[in-house]
C-alpha positions in Angstrom: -10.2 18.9 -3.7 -6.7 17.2 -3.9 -5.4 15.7 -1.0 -1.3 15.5 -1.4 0.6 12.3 0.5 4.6 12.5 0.4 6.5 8.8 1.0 9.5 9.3 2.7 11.8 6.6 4.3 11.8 7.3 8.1 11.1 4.1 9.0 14.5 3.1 7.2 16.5 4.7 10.3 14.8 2.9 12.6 15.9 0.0 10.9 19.4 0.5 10.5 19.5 1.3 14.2 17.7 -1.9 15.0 20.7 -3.8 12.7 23.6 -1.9 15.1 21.7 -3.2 18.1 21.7 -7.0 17.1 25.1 -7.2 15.7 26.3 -5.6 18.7 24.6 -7.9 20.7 26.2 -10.6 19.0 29.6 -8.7 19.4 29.5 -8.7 23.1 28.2 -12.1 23.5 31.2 -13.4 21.4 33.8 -11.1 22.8 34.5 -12.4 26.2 35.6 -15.9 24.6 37.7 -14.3 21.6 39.5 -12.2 24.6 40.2 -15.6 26.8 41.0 -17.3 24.0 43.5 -14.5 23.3 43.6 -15.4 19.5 45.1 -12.3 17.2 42.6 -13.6 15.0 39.8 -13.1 16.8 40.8 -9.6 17.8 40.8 -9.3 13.7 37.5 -10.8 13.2 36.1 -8.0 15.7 37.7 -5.2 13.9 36.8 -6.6 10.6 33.2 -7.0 11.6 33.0 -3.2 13.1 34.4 -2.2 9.7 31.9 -3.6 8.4 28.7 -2.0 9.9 30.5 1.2 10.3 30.8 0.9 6.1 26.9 -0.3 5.9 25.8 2.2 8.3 27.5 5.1 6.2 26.6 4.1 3.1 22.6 3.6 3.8 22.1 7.1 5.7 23.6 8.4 2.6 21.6 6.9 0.3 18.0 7.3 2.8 19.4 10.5 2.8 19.8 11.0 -0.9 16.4 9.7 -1.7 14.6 12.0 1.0 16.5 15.2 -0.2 15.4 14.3 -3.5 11.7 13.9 -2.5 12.1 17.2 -1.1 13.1 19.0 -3.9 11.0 17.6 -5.8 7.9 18.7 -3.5 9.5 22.5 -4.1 9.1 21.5 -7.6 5.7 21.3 -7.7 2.4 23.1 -7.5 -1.0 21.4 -7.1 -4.6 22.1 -8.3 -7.6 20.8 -8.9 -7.1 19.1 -12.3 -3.6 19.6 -13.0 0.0 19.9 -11.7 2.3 22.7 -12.5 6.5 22.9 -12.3 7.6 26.0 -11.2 10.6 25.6 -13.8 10.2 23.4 -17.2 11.6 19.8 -16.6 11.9 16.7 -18.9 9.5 13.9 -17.8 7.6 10.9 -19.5 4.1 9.5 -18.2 3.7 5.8 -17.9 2.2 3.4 -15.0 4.3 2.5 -12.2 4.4 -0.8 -10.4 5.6 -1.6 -6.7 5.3 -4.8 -5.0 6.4 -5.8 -1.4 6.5 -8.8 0.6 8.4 -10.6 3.1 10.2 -13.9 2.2 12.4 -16.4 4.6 12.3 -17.7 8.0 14.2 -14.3 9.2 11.6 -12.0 7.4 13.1 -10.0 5.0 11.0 -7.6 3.4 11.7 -7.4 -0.5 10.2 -5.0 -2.7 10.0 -4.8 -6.5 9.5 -1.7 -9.0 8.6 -0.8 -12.3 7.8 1.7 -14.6 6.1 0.9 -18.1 6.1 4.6 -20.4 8.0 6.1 -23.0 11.8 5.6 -23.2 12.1 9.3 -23.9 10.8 12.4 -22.0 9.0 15.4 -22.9 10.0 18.7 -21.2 7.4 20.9 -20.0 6.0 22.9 -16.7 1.9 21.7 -16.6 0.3 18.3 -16.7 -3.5 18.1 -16.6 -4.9 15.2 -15.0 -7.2 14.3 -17.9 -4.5 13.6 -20.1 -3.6 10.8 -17.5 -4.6 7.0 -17.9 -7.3 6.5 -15.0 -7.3 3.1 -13.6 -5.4 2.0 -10.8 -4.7 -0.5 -8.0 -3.1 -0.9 -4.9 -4.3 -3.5 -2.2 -2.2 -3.8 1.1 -2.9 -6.2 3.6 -2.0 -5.4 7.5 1.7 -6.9 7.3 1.9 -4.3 4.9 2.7 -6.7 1.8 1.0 -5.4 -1.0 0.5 -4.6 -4.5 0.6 -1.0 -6.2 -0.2 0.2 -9.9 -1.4 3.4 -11.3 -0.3 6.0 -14.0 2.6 8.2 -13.3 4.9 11.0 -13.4 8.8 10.1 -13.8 11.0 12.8 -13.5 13.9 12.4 -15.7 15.3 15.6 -15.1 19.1 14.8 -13.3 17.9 17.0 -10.2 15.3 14.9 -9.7 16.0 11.6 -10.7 14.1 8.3 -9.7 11.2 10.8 -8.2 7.7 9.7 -9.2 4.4 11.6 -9.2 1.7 9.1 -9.2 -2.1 10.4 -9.4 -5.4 8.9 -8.1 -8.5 9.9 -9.7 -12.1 9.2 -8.8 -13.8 7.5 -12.0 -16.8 9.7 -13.1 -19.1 7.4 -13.2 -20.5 4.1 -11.2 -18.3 1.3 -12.4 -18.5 -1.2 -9.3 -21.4 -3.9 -8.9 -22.2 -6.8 -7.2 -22.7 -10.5 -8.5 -26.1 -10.4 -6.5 -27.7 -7.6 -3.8 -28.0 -9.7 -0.8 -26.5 -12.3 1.6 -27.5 -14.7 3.8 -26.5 -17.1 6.2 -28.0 -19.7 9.2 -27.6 -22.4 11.7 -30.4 -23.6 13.1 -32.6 -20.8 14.3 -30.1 -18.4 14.1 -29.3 -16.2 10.8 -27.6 -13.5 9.5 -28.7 -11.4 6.1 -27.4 -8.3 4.3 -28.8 -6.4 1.9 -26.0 -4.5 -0.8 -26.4 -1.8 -2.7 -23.9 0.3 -5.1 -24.1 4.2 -5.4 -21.4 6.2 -7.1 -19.0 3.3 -6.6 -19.7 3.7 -2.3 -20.8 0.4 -1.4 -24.0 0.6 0.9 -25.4 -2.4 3.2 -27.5 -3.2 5.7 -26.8 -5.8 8.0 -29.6 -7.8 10.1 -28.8 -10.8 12.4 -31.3 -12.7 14.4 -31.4 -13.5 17.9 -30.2 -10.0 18.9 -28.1 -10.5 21.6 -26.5 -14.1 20.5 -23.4 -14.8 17.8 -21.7 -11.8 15.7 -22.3 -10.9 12.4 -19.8 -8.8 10.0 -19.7 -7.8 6.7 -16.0 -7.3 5.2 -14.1 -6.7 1.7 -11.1 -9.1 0.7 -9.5 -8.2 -2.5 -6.5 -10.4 -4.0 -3.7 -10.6 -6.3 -1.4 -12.9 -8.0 2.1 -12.0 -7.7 4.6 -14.7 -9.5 4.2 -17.6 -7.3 2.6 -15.0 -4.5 -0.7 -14.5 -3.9 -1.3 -11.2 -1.9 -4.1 -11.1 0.2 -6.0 -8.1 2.0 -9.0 -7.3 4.2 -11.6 -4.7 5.4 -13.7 -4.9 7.8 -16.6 -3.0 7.1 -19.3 -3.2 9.3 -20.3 -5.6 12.4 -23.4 -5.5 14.4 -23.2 -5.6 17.5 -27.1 -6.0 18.7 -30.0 -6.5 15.7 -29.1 -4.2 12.8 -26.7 -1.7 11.0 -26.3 0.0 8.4 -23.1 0.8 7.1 -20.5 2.6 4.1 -17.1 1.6 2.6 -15.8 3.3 -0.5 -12.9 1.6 -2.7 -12.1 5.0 -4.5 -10.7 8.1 -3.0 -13.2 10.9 -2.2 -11.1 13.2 -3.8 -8.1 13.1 -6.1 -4.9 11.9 -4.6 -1.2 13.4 -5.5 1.4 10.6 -4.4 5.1 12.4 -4.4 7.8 10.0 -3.8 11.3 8.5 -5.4 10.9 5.2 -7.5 13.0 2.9 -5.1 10.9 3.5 -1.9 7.4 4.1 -3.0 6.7 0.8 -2.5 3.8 -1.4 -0.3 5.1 -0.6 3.0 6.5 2.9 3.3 3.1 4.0 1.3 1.0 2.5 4.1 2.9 4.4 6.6 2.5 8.0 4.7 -0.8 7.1 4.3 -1.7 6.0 8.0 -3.6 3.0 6.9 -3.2 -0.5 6.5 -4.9 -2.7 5.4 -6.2 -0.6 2.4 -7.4 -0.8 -1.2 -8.2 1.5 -3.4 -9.0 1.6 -7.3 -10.3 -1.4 -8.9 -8.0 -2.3 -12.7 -6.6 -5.9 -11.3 -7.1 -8.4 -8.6 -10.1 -10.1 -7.4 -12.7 -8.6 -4.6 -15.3 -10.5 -2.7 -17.6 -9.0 -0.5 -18.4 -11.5 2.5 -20.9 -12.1 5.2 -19.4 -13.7 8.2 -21.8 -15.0 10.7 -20.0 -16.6 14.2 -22.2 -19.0 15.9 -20.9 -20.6 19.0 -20.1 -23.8 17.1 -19.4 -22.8 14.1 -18.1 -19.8 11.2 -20.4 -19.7 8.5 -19.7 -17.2 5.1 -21.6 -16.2 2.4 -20.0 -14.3 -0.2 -20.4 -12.4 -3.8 -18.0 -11.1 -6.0 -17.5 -7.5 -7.0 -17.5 -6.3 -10.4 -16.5 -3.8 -12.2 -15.7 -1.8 -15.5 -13.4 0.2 -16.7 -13.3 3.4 -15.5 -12.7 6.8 -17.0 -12.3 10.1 -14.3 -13.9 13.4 -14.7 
């Protein structure tokens, strides 16, 4: 099975339209006093600053619009099976890993992103790509203000029709790679306790989670993964299991169930719109960098206490 996600910039609309709105608003709050004061050059500073966002507002539905119609021919391109990708025409295109990171900066909240792509200056052409000629490990961790951190091997088109578009692949490693520190958890105050017992089973972590009294304090178990980004640390978590009365027994898997085809263009695949093609967020998925803990959180009514172990894990290789 491959499941096939496309990253498009709809959201980017939305903004735009949002930026008309609050200059506008400004616009009319300033324009009754540049009329009384009757000033030619306040009639100029209006004109100019229409000028302005009519130029902006042009120029970025013509490049979201670029970008998308490129995405688009691009998912023409392409046909997708189980364990490989075919062109329906031969195209020039190099493999590599590609790197996205997002995250918002200033006061105002301006979401910045940053991309990358590491492979071979020059292309090959060609019309098939197996996956297990592909490197295998990968990582992306998004937290739920959708900053986040995304690496895995790639597909860039070089071909002029489809410039900047990027095929990235997610593969399920073959065998168990992930393992915990140490296979249980526990913590207490006074009487009260909470334990959990972890176990690792083709890379799906398994737990069972018992808390005593029954019907007092709450007990969770969760997954916080972490990454240093320049003088950023990004931070994400999963919740993945509370219970709610004595004891539970829950799943949570950090690989796909099945290959994953990501088709998008190089400039826009980044933290946030991926989240939003994806429906998720937080998320991680693969395991090549960053740091993972798996917690216990036990809430008593006077206090939080956490117990917590790291996750391992080795290098992967996919089937």
């Amino acid at each position: 099975m491959v499941k096939v996600v496309v990253v498009r910039i709809m959201g980017a609309y939305v903004g735009l339209a949002m930026a008309i709105v609050f200059i506008v608003l400004i616009a009319v709050t300033i324009l009754p006093f540049i009329i009384a004061w009757g000033s030619p050059a306040g009639y100029a500073f209006i004109a100019v600053l229409f000028a302005i966002l009519l130029f902006r507002l042009v120029r970025g539905l013509l490049k979201y619009r670029y970008i998308n119609s490129t995405v688009n021919r691009l998912l023409n391109l392409v046909i997708i099976r189980e364990g490989f990708i075919r062109f329906r025409r031969p195209v020039e295109y190099t493999i590599g890993r590609f790197r996205s990171i997002g995250f918002w900066i200033g006061v105002y909240r301006s979401y910045q992103t940053r991309y990358s792509f590491e492979g071979p200056s020059r292309g090959i052409v060609g019309d098939r790509i197996d996956f297990s000629t592909l490197p295998t490990n990968y990582t992306i961790i998004i937290n739920s203000d959708r900053e986040g951190f995304i690496e895995a091997p790639a597909i860039r088109i070089i071909d002029p029709e489809f410039e900047g578009g990027v095929i990235m692949v997610l593969r399920r490693p073959k065998e168990n790679v992930l393992h915990p520190e140490k296979r249980s958890l526990r913590t207490s105050h006074g009487m009260s306790f909470a334990e959990a017992s972890i176990n690792i089973d083709n890379n799906v972590l398994k737990a069972s989670l018992y808390k005593y009294p029954a019907h007092e304090n709450r007990a969770r178990l969760e997954v916080v993964g972490y990454i240093g980004v320049g003088n950023k640390i990004i931070y994400a978590k999963e919740d993945v299991c509370e219970v709610k009365r004595q004891s539970v027994n829950c799943e949570w898997n950090m690989f796909t169930r099945e290959d994953i085809v990501i088709i998008g263009h190089e400039s826009t695949l980044n933290p946030w719109n991926l989240s939003k093609a994806m429906k998720k967020a937080p998320f991680m998925m693969g395991y090549e960098k960053g740091s993972y803990l798996i917690r216990l959180v036990f809430e008593t009514k006077l206090r939080t206490i956490i117990d917590s172990v790291k996750l391992l894990a080795e290098k992967a290789t996919s089937q």
